[in-house]
C-alpha positions in Angstrom: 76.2 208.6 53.9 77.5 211.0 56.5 76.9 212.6 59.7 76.5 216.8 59.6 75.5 219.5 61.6 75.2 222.3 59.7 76.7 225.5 61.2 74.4 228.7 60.7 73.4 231.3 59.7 71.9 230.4 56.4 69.1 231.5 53.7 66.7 229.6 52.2 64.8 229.5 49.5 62.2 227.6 47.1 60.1 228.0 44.2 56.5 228.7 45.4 54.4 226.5 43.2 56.9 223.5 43.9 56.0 224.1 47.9 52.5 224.5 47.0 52.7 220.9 45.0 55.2 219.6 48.2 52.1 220.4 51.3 49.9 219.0 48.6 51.6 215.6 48.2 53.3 215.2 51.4 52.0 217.7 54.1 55.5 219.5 54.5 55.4 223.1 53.7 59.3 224.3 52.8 59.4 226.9 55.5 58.9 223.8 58.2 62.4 222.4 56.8 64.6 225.4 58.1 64.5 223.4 61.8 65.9 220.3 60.2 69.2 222.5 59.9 69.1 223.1 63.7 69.7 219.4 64.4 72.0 216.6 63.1 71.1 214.6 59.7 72.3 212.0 57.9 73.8 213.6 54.5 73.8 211.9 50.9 74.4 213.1 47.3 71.3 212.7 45.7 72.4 211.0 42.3 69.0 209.4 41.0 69.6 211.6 38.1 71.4 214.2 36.5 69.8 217.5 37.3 72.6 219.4 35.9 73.5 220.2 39.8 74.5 219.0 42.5 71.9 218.1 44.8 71.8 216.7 48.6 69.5 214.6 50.8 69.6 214.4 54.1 67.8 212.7 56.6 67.1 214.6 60.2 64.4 215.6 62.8 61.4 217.9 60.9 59.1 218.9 63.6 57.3 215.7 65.6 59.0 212.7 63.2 61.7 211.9 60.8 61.8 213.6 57.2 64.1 213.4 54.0 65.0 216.8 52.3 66.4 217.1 49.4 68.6 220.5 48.6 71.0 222.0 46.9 73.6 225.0 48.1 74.2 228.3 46.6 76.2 231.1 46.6 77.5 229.2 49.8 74.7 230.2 52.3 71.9 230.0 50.3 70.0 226.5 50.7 67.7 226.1 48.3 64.8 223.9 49.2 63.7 220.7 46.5 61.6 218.6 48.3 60.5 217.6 51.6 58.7 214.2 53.0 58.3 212.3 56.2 60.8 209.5 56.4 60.5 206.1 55.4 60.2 203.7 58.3 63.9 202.0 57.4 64.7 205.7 56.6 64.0 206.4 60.5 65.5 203.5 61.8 68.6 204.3 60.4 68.5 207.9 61.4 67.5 206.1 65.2 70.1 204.2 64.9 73.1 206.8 64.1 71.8 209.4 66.8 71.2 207.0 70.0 73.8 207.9 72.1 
């Protein structure tokens, strides 16, 4: 786990039913997750599995609390959104923790 503060601009995107399902399980619509990119995250590979890509998740400010995002990048400015959810509370400690001074 690293420290990163993405340097802009970049595009996002995400498949439309998997944001749909994403509000519907966790309340985070994709578009919300273009602010965590404004702020510094924690950053991860995200090897639960192979997905036959690589995929990143990072931990960072999403509107009034922590969240987790989980992405991958394409065609180098292109982030393309997975999933999105409010942090866990040892999730947000951490990310506290990192970021207090």
């Amino acid at each position: 786990m690293y420290r990163c503060k993405y340097d802009g601009p970049f595009f996002f995107e995400w498949d439309h039913q998997k944001n749909q399902a994403n509000i519907r399980k966790h309340g985070i619509d994709f578009k919300s997750v273009e602010e965590m990119f404004r702020y510094p995250m924690l950053v991860m590979p995200d090897t639960r599995e192979d997905y036959g890509e690589e995929r990143t998740a990072s931990i960072g400010w999403l509107r009034e609390h922590v969240g987790v995002v989980v992405y991958t990048e394409r065609r180098g400015d292109v982030i393309r959104v997975i999933s999105a959810r409010k942090a866990t509370r040892e999730e947000s400690r951490i990310y506290a923790k990192t970021f207090q001074n």
